[in-house]
C-alpha positions as CSV (number, residue, x, y, z in Angstrom):
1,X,-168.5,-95.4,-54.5
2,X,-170.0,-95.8,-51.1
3,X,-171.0,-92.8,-49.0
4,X,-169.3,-93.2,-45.7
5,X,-171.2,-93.7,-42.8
6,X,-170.5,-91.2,-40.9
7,X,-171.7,-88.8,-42.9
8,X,-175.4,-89.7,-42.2
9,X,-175.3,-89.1,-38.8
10,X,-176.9,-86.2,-37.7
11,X,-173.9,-84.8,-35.6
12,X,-170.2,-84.6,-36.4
13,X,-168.1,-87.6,-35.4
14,X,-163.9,-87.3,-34.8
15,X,-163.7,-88.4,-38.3
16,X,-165.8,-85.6,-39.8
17,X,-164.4,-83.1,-37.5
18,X,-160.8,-84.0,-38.5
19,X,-162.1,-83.8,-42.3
20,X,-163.8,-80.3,-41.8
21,X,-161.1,-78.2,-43.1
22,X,-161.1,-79.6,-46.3
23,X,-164.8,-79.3,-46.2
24,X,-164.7,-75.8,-45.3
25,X,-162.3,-74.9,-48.3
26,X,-164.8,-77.1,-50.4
27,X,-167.6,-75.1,-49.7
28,X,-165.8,-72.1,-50.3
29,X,-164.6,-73.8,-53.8
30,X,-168.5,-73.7,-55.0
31,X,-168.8,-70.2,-53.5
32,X,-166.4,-68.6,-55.8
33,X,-167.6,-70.5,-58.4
34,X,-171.2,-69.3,-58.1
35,X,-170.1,-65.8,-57.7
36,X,-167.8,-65.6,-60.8
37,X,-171.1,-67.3,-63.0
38,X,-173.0,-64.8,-65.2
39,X,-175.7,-67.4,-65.6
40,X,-178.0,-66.8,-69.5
41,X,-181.4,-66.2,-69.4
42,X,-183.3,-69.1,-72.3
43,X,-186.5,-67.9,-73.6
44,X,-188.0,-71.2,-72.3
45,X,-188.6,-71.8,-68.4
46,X,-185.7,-73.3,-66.7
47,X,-186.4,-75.9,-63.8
48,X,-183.8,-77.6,-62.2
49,X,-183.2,-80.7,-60.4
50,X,-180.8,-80.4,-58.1
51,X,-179.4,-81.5,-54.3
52,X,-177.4,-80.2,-51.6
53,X,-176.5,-83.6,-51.3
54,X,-173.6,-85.5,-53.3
55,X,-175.0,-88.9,-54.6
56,X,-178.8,-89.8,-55.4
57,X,-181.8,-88.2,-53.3
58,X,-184.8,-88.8,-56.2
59,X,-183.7,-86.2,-58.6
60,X,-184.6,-88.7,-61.5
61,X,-187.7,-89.6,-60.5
62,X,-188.5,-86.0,-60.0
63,X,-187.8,-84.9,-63.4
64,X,-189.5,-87.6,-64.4
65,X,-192.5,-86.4,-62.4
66,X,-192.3,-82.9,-63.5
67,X,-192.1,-83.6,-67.0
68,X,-195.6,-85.7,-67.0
69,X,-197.0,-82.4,-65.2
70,X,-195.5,-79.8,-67.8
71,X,-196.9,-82.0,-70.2
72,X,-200.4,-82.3,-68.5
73,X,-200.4,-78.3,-69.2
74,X,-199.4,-78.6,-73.2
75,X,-196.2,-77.8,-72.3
76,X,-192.9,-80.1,-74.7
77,X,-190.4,-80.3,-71.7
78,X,-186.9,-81.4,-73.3
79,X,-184.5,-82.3,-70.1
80,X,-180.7,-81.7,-70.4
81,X,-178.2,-83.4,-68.7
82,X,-174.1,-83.6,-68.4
83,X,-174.7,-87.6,-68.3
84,X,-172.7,-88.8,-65.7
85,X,-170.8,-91.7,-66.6
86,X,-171.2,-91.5,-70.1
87,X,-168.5,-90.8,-72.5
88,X,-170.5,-88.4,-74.9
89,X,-169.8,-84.8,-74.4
90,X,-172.6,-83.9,-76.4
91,X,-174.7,-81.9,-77.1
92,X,-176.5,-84.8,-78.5
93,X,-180.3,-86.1,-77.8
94,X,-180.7,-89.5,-75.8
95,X,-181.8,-92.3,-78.8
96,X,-182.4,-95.5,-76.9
97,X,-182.0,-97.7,-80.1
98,X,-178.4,-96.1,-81.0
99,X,-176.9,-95.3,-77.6
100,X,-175.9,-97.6,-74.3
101,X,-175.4,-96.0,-71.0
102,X,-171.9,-96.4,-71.0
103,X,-172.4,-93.6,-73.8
104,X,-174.8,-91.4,-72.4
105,X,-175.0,-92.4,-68.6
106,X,-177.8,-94.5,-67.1
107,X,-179.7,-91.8,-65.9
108,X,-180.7,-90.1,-69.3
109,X,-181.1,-93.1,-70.5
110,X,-184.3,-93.5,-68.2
111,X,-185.9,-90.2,-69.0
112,X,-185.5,-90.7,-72.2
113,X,-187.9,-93.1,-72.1
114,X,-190.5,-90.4,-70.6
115,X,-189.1,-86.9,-72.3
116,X,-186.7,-85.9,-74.7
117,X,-183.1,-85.9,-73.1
118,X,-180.3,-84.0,-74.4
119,X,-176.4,-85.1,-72.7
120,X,-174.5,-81.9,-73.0
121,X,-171.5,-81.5,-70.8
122,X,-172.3,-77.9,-71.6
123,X,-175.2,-77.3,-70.3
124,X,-176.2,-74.0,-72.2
125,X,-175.5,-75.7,-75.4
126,X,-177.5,-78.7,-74.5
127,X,-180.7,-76.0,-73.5
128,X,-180.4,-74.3,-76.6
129,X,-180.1,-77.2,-78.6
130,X,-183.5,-78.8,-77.4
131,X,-185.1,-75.6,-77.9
132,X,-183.9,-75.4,-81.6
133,X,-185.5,-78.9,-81.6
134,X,-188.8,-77.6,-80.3
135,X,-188.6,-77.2,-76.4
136,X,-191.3,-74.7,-74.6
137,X,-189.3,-75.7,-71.1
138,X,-185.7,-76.9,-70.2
139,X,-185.6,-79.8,-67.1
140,X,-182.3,-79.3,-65.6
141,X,-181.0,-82.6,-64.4
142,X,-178.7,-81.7,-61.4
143,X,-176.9,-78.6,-62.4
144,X,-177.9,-76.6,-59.3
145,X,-174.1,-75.8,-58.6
146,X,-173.5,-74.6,-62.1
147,X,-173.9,-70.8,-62.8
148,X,-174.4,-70.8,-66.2
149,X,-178.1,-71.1,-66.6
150,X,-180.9,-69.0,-65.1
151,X,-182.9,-71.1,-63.2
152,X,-186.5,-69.7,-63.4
153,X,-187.5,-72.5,-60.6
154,X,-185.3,-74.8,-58.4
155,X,-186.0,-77.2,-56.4
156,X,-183.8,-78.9,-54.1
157,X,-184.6,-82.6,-53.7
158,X,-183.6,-84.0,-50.3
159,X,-183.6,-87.9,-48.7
160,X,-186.2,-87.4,-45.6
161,X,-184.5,-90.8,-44.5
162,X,-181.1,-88.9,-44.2
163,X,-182.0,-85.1,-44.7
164,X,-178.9,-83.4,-45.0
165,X,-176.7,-85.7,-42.7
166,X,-174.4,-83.8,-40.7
167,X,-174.2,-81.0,-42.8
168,X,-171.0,-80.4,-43.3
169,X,-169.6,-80.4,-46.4
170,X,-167.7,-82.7,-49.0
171,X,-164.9,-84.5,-47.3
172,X,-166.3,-84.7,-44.4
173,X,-170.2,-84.4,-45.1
174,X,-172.5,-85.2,-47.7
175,X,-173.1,-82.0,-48.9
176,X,-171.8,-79.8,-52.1
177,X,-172.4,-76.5,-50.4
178,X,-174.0,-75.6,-46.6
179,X,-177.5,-76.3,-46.2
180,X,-178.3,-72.5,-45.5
181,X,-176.2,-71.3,-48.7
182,X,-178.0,-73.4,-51.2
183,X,-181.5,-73.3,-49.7
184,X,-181.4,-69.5,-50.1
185,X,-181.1,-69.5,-53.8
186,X,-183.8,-72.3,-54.0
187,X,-187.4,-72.1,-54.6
188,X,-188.5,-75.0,-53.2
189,X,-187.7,-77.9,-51.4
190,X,-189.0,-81.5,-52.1
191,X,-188.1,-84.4,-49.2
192,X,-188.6,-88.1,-50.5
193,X,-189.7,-90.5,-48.0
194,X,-192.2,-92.4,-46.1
195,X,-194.5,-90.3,-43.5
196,X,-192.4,-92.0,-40.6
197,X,-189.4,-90.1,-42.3
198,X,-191.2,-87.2,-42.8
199,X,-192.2,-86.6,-39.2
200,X,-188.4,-87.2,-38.3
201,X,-186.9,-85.2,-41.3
202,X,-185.2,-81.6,-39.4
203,X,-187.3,-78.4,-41.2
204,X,-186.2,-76.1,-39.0
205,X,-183.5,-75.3,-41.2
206,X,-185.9,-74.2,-44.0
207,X,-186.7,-70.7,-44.5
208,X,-190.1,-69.8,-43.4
209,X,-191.3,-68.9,-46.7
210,X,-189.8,-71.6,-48.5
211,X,-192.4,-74.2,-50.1
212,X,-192.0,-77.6,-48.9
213,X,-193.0,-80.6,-50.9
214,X,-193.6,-83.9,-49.7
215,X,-193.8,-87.1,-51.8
216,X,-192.8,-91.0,-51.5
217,X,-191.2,-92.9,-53.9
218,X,-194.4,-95.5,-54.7
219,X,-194.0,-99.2,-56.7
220,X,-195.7,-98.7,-59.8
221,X,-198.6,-101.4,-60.4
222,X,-197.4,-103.9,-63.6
223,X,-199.6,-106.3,-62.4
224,X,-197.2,-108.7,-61.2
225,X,-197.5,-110.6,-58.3
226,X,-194.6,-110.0,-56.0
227,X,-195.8,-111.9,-53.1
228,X,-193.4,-114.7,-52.1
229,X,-191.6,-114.0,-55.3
230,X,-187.6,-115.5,-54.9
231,X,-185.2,-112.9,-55.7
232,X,-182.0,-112.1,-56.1
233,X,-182.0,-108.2,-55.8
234,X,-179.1,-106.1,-56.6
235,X,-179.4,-101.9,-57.1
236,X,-176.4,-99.5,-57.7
237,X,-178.5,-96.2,-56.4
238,X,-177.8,-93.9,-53.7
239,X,-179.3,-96.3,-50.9
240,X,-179.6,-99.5,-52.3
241,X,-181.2,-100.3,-49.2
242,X,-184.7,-98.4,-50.2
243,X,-185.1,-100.4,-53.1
244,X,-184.3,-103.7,-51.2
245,X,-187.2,-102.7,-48.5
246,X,-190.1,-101.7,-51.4
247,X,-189.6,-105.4,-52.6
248,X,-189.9,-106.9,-48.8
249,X,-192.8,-104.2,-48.4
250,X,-194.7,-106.3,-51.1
251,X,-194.0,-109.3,-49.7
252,X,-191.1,-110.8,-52.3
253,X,-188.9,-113.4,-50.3
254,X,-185.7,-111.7,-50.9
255,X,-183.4,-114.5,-50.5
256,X,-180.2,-112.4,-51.1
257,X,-179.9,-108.6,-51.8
258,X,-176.2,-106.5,-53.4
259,X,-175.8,-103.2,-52.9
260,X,-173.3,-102.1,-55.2
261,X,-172.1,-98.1,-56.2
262,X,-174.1,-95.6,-57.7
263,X,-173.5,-96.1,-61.3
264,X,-171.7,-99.0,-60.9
265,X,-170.6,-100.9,-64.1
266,X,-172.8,-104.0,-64.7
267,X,-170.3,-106.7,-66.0
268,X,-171.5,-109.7,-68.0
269,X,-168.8,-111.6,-65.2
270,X,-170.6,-110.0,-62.6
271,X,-174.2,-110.7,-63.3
272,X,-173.1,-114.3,-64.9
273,X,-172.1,-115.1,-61.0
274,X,-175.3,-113.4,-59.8
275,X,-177.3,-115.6,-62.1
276,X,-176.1,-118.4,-61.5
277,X,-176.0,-118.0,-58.0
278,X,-179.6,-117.1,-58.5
279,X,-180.8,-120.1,-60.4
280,X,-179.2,-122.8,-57.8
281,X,-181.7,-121.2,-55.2
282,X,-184.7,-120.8,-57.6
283,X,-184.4,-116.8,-57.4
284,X,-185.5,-114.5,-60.4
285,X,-182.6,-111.6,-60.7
286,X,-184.5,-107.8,-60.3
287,X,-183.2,-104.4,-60.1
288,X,-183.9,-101.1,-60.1
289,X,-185.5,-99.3,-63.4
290,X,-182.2,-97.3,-63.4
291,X,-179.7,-100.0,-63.0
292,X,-181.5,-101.7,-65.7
293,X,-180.9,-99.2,-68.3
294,X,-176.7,-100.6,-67.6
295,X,-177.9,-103.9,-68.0
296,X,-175.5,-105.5,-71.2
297,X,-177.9,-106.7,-73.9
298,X,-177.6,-110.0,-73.1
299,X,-179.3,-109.8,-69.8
300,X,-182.4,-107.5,-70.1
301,X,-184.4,-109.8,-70.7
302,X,-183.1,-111.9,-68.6
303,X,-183.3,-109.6,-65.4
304,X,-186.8,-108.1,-64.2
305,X,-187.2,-104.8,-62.8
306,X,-189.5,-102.6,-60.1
307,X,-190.1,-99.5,-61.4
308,X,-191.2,-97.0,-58.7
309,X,-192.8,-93.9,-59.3
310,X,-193.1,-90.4,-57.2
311,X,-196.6,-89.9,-54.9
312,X,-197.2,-86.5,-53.9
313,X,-198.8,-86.1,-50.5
314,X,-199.1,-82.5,-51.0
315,X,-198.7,-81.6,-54.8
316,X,-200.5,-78.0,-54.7
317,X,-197.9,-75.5,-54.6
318,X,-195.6,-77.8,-57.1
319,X,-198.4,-77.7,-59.3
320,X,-198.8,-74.1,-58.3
321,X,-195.7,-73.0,-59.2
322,X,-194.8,-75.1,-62.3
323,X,-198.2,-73.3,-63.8
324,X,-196.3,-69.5,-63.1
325,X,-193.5,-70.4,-65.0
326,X,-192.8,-67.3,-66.8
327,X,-193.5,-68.2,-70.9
328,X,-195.6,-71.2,-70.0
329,X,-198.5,-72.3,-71.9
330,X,-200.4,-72.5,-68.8
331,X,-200.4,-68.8,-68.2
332,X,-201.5,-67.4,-71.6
């Protein structure tokens, strides 16, 4: 599924105004549902992942990030998610050589690949199970919504393209509860995005005393030469669009890019077309690191990908505060 447009724009249009009711009884919804949450306290640091936004602002390469810095400091982060898309209810850890995304989702999938992932659609039983398996701190994929867990750090990963859109709520905005609502029960706040989005992305939203992160989402160097490279991109993320620009800001010669839905199934139909439309215009087919983990068998090798990675411009007080983490190695 597509986000609709006008939910990106920065002030309500008739068509979000006419779907603000149902927004407002939305917001509401995940009110109650907070309130009524007795959330359990692990004997491991909790840090979640999550959004005020609905669809994909970075949150996987975040905890991808985090995880290489607990690790930095001795710590064994596990990460537990409810893997979206996937059929396993879990809890169960993330093996690469036994499961397929349409199993666990494409998103574990991917950090399994840098930390141990559990899929739990429980998410206290998927904490406690990665600390019976050796965990010193729990990675909460998304789950910022979800009142079950203490959260001893959250951070609230935001789009600087897009920032919060109009914030209004789900119909009529991108957003799962209002901006003010969620960022008081966060800890931090971390915008993705060029400095040109940076300078335009609206802080004065952000309580004063609220750390604010900035970072970039940054090609990672493989040592291949992109320049003038054919492709045939396609990328089934949030904005497909980012990951189209990163290849034209390397100089590939994109000759045709798809945007599909996040998580969008991969058919072997589908990318048989795209392949072959690829190959009568000498293109190479690439995609995103995360689409790739949906790729059938057949076509990973058969597909390249750009994996990107997240650059801090100001990592201090993330690094600050990850080495406070109540229980953490770090602060023996």
């Amino acid at each position: 599924m597509r986000a609709p447009s006008f939910w990106s724009k920065q002030r309500p249009d008739v068509w979000a105004l006419l779907l603000w009711p149902l927004g407002a009884l939305y917001a509401r919804a995940t009110a109650r549902r907070l309130a009524r949450g007795t959330p359990e306290t692990l004997p491991v640091p909790v840090i979640c992942v999550g959004n005020l936004n609905a669809g994909g602002t970075g949150k996987t390469p975040t905890a991808i990030a985090i995880a290489e810095r607990l690790r930095t400091a001795f710590q064994d982060p596990h990460i537990v998610s409810r893997g979206y898309g996937g059929t396993e209810t879990g809890p169960v850890e993330v093996d690469p050589a036994r499961h397929s995304a349409e199993q666990v989702g494409d998103e574990p999938l991917l950090l399994s690949a840098f930390a141990r992932t559990w899929v739990s659609r429980d998410r206290v039983a998927g904490a406690h199970a990665a600390i019976a398996a050796g965990a010193t701190a729990i990675i909460l994929d998304d789950g910022f919504q979800d009142p079950a867990l203490h959260h001893d750090m959250a951070i609230i990963v935001v789009d600087a393209e897009t920032g919060f859109g109009n914030k209004l709520c789900l119909p009529a905005g991108p957003l799962r509860e209002p901006v003010e609502t969620g960022l008081a029960r966060a800890d931090m706040i971390l915008s993705i995005g060029p400095k040109e989005a940076q300078s335009r992305f609206d802080t004065s939203h952000l309580p004063n005393a609220l750390p604010h992160v900035r970072a970039d989402l940054q090609p990672l160097q493989t040592g291949m030469d992109w320049t003038n490279t054919p492709l045939v991109a396609f990328a089934g993320i949030g904005r497909p669009d980012k990951f189209f620009n990163t290849l034209r800001g390397l100089g590939a010669h994109l000759l045709r890019s798809e945007a599909l839905g996040d998580h969008q199934k991969l058919s072997t139909a589908f990318l048989t077309r795209l392949e072959r439309e690829a190959r009568s215009i000498g293109a190479q087919l690439v995609t995103t690191e995360k689409d790739a983990a949906r790729l059938p068998p057949a076509f990973r090798s058969r597909v390249i990908t750009l994996p990107v990675r997240l650059a801090f411009e100001n990592p201090e007080q993330l690094d600050a505060a990850l080495n406070a983490l109540p229980n953490s190695a770090s602060s023996d």
